[in-house]
N, C-alpha and C positions, 0 to 999 in steps of 0.2 A: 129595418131591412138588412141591415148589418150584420145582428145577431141570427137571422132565417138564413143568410147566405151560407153562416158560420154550420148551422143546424143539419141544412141541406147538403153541405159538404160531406160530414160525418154520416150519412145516408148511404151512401156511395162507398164501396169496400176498397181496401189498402192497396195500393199497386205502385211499384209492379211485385206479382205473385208469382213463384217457380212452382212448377210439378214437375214429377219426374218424367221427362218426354216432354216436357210443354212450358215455354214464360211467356206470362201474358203484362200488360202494363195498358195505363188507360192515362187520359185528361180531359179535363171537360173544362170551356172556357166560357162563364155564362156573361151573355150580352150586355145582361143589367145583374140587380144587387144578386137574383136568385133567377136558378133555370130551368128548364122545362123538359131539358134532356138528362138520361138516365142514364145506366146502365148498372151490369149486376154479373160477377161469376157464383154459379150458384151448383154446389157440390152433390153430386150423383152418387159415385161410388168410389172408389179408390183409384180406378181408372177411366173416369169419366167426368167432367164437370162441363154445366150449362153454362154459356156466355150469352148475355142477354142486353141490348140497347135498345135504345127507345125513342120517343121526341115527341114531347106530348103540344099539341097546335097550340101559338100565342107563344107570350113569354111573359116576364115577369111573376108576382106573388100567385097570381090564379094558376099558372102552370104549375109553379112551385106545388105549392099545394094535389092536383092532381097527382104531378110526382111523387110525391111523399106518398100517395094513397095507393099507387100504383105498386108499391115498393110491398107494400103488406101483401096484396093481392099475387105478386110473383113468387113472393118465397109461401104463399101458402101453395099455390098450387104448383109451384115445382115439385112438390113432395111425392103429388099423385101423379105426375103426368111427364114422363121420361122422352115421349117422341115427342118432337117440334110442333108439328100438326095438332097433336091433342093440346099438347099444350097451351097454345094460341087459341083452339076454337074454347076450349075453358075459360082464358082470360076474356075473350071477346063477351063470352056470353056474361059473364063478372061484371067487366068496363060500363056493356052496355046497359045496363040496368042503373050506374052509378054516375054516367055522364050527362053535361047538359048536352042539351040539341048541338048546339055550336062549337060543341069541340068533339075532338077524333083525337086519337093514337095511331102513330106509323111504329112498328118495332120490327126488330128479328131476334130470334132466339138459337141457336147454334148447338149443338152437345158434342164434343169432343169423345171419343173412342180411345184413348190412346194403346189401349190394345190393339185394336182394331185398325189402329191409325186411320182414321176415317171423322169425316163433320160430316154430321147430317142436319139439314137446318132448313127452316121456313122465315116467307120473308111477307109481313105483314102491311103494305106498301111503303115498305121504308125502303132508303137508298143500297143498292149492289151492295153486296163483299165485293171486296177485290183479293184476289188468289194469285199469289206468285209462286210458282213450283222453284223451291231450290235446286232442282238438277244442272241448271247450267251456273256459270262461273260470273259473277261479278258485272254486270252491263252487257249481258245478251238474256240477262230473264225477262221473262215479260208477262205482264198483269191481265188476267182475266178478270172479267167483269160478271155475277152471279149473280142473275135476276130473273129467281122462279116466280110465279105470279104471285097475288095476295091483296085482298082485300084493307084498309084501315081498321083498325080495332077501337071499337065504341058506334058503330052507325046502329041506331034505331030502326031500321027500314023492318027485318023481319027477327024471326024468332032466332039467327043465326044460320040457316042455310044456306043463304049466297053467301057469306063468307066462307062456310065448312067449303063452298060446292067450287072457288076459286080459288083457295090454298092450295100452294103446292109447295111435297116436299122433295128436298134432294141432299144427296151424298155424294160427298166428293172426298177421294182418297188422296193420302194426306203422306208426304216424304218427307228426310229428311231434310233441315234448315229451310221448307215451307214459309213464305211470311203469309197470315190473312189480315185482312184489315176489315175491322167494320167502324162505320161512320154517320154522323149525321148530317143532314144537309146545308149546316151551316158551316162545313166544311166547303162540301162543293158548290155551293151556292152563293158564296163569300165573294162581294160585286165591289168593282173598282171605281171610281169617279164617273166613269159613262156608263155604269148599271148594268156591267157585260160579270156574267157572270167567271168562276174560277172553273167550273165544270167536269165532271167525271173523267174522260179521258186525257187533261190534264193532270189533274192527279195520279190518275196512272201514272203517266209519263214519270215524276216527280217521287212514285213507289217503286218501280221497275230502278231507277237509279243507282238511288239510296237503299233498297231492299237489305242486302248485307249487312251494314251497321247495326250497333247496337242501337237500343232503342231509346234514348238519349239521345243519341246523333241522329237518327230517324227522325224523331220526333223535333228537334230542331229543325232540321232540313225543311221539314213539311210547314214549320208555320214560316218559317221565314221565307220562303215563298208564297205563303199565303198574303203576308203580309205585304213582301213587295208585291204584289199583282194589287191587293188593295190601294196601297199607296196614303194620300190622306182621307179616304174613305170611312165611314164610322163600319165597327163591329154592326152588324144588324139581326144577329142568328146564335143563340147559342153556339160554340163549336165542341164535339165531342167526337172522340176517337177512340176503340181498343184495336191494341199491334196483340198479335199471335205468332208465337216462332215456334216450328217442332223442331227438335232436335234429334 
């Protein structure tokens, strides 16, 4: 289990990475030896690159596994499928062919513009972005929550229709010193001794703050808050995060 965790690590690309207009950084903290959540920046054009998370149901070596499989399956079809939407209805129709009954995939998919300055992204029922616009100064920005519909990716039910037919995509233009945050739910979901969860607008709260800092100190702030609201509580979720800053 050791050597998978070591395996599955190396899976997962180098962060944090600069573009010109855009740093991204990521961390994923798995529950047990190996984890079930993803993520992937995956390269468009010179001015464009895909950010993609994920969080495949369950945890341990069987997640593991799917994730590793999943990871082929993204970078084959990022190659063909540049909008968010196609993208997803591709990987679903892929997933579902290659899942058992009992598990599902929650993700989202993202494509930066940095021309354009604009994310355009679909959200596969995985949890919100959260959007903090840099226009205001240091402790008056405040976090929006991004949650266009979206079916899970892998249900067998039909040939791919209700999933095509409840996706939705969207664009949100994009400013300077921007922070986005995408997440998994064992971020917000991350429960204390009486089984209350840490929860989405908490978080906010906890991004809206901190947002300015680098993302080292970011990234700090976030868990050690996580961790007090836990308390002596066990891990019980994967936890994965990618920070976005435009500049």
């Amino acid at each position: 289990m050791h050597a998978a965790r070591e395996i599955q690590q190396k899976l997962l690309p180098p962060a944090p990475r600069n573009l010109p207009g855009l740093s991204l950084s990521a961390f994923c903290e798995p529950a047990r030896e190996v984890a079930g959540d993803y993520y992937d920046f995956l390269p468009i054009t010179d001015t464009m690159i895909g950010v993609l998370i994920a969080d495949v149901a369950g945890k341990g070596l069987a997640a593991g596994l799917y994730m590793a499989q999943l990871k082929v399956i993204v970078q084959s079809l990022a190659r063909l499928h540049h909008e968010p939407r196609e993208f997803l209805i591709a990987v679903n129709r892929v997933v579902a062919q290659n899942l058992d009954a009992k598990s599902f995939i929650t993700m989202t998919y993202a494509v930066i513009d940095l021309e354009r300055r604009e994310m355009t992204f679909a959200r596969a029922g995985h949890c919100p972005l959260i959007h903090v616009p840099g226009c205001e100064p240091p402790g008056l920005r405040k976090a929006e929550l991004l949650t266009p519909d979206g079916l899970v990716v892998g249900l067998s039910i039909d040939d791919g229709e209700l999933f095509a037919s409840i996706l939705e995509e969207r664009t949100v233009a994009l400013g300077g010193d921007d922070l986005v945050v995408l997440f998994t739910d064992g971020i917000s979901e991350t429960m204390n001794e009486a089984f209350d969860c840490f929860g989405e607008p908490r978080l906010c709260k906890v991004i809206e703050q901190y947002a300015h800092l680098p993302f080292d100190q970011l990234r700090s702030y976030i868990l050690a808050e996580l961790r007090s609201f836990a308390g002596e509580a066990d891990q019980h979720d994967d936890m994965t995060m990618i920070l976005m800053r435009v500049a």
